[in-house]
C-alpha positions as CSV (number, residue, x, y, z in Angstrom):
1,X,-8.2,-1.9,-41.6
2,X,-6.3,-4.6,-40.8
3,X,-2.5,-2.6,-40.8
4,X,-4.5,0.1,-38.7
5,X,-4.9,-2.7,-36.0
6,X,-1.4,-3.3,-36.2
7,X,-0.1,-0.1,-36.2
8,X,-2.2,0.3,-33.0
9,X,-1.4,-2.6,-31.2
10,X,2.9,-2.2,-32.0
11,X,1.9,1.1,-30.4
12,X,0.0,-0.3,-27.3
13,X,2.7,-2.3,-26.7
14,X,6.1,-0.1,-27.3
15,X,3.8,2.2,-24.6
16,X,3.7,-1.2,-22.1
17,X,7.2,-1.6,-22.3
18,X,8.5,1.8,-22.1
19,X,6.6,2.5,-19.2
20,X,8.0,-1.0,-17.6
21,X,11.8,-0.4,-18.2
22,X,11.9,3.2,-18.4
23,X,9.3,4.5,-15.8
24,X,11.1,4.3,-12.3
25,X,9.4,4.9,-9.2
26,X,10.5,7.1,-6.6
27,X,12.8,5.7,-3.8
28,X,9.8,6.9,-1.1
29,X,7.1,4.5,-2.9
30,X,9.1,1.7,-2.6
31,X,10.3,1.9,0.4
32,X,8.0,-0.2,3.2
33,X,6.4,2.6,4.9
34,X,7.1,2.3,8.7
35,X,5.1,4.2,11.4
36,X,7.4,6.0,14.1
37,X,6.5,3.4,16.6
38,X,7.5,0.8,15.0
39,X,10.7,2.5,14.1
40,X,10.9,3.0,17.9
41,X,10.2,-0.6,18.7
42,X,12.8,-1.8,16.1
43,X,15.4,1.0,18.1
44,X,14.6,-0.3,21.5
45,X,15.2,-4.0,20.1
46,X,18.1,-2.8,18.8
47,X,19.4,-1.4,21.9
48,X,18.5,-4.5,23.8
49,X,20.7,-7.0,21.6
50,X,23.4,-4.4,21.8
51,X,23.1,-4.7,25.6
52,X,23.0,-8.6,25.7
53,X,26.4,-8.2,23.2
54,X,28.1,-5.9,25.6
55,X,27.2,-8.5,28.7
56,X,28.5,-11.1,26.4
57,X,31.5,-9.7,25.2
58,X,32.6,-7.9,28.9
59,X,32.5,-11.5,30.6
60,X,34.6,-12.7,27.6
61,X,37.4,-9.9,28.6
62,X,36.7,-7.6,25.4
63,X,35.5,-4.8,27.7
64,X,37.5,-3.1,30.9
65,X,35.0,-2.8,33.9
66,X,35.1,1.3,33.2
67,X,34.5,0.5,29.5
68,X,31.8,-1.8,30.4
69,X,30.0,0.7,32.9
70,X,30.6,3.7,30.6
71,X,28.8,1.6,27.2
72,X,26.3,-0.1,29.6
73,X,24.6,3.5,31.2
74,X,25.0,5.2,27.8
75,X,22.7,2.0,26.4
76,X,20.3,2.1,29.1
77,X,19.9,5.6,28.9
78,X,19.3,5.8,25.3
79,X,16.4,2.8,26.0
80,X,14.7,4.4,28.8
81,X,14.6,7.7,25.8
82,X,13.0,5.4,23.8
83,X,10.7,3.5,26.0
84,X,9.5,7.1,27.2
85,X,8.7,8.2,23.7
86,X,7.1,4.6,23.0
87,X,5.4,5.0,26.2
88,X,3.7,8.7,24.7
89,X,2.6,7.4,21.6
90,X,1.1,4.7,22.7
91,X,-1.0,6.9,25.8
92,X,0.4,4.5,28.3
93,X,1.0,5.4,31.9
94,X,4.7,6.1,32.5
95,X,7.1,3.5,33.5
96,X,9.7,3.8,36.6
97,X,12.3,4.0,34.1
98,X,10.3,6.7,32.2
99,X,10.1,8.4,35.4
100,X,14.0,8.2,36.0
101,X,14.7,8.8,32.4
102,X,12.8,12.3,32.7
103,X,14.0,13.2,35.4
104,X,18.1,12.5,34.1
105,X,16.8,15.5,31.8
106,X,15.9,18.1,33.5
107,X,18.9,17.7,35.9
């Protein structure tokens, strides 16, 4: 009986530790599940630091004035994009850049 109980218990735990070093999850499970807004919100912070560096950077002399224009409008278009699809998600009445932004794309 008692060599059952250890046969049983060796097996127990050679299952507990194969499962902890061999088992791997899948990339997807352990990945922190985000929902598309807050993807969005972390884009449109994103695109606000990069306009704050760019401000930074064109007073310091790193940026011609045509450089600086061209970077600047690319950034704030690609924000008002965002704040337009933030602004569906959410069911929130549109914004004047929203407005603007829409109307850039049908041109």
């Amino acid at each position: 009986m008692g060599a059952a109980v250890a046969i049983a218990c060796a097996a127990v735990l050679l299952s507990v530790l194969a499962f902890v070093f061999l088992v791997r999850p899948a990339a997807e499970d352990m990945a922190p599940h985000r929902s598309r807004l807050d993807q969005l919100l972390e884009r449109r912070d994103t695109i606000y630091e990069n306009l704050r560096d760019l401000r930074f950077e064109h007073r310091a002399g790193k940026f011609s004035e045509a450089d600086y224009e061209e970077t600047r409008e690319a950034l704030e278009e690609e924000a008002a994009q965002v704040l337009a699809e933030i602004e569906i998600l959410t069911g929130t009445a549109p914004s004047v850049t929203t407005r603007r932004a829409r109307a850039s794309e049908t041109k």
